[in-house]
N, C-alpha and C positions, 0 to 999 in steps of 0.2 A: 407905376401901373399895377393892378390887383389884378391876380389869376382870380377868374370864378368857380368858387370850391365843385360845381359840377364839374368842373373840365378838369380838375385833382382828379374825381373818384372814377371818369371816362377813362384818363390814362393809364390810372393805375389799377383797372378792374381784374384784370385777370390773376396780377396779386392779391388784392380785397378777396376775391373768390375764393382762390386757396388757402388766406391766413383765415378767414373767416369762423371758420369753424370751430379752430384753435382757442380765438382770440372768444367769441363765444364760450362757449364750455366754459371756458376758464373762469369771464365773471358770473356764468351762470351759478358753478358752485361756489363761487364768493358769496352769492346770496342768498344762498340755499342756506348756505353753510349758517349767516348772520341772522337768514329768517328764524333759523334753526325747526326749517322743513329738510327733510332726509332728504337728500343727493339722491334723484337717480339714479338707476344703474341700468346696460340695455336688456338685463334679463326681467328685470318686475318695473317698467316702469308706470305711475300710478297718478293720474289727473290730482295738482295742488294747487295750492293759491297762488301760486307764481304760473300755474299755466293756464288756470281756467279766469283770473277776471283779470276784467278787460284792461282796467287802467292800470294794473302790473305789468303787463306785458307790451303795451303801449308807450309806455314810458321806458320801461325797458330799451323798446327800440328805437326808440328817440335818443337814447343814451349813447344805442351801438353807435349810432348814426355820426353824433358828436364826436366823437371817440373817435372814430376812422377819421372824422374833419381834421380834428386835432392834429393825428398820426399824419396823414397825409402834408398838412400847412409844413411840420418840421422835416418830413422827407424831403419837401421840395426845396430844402434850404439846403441839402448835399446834394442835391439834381438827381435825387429818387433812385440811389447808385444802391443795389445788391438788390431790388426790387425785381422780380422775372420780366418783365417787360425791360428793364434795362439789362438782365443779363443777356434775353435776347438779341435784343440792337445790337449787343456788342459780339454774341458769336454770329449772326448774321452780317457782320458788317464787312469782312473778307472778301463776300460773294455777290455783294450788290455791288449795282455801279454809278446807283444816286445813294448818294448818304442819309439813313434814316431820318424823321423829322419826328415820331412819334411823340419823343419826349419832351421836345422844344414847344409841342399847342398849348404844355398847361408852365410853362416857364414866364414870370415876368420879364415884360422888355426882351418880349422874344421879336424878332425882325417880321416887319409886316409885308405880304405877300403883294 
């Protein structure tokens, strides 16, 4: 049985949220870097072809998009473990008195309700 990669990026959103930026930046200046348009910086920053037309930045994010897919598919092959949503479940798990399910919706051959 196949997870559907929406219910990957539902589970793991609130990690996506916070690496995002990260993981952003990072190939932004890889392609800054290769367009060899100047990087950025947040003191002068100045409208370039990577931000003003359309199909660069379009594509772009059709990239990130793939990329978290990707990220995500191979997470879910160690059950999405150091992810914050799993480090949660697991210091919340002391205190509850039904055991988390969050991580099991996007798990294959997870048990049907």
């Amino acid at each position: 049985e196949r997870v559907h990669p929406v219910i990957r990026f539902g589970t793991l959103s609130l990690t996506i949220f916070v690496y995002e930026t990260t993981v952003h930046t990072l190939f932004a200046k890889i392609i800054h870097t290769l367009s060899g348009a100047p990087v950025p910086d947040m003191k002068n920053i100045q409208p370039d072809f990577f931000m003003t037309h359309p199909a660069v930045w379009l594509s772009y994010a059709v990239f990130m998009i793939l990329l978290w897919a990707v990220i995500l598919k191979f997470w879910e092959k160690i059950g999405y473990r150091f992810s914050l949503e799993w480090i949660l479940v697991k210091a919340t798990a002391p205190f509850r008195k039904i055991k988390s399910e969050k991580l099991l919706a996007a798990k294959p051959n997870r048990p049907r309700s």
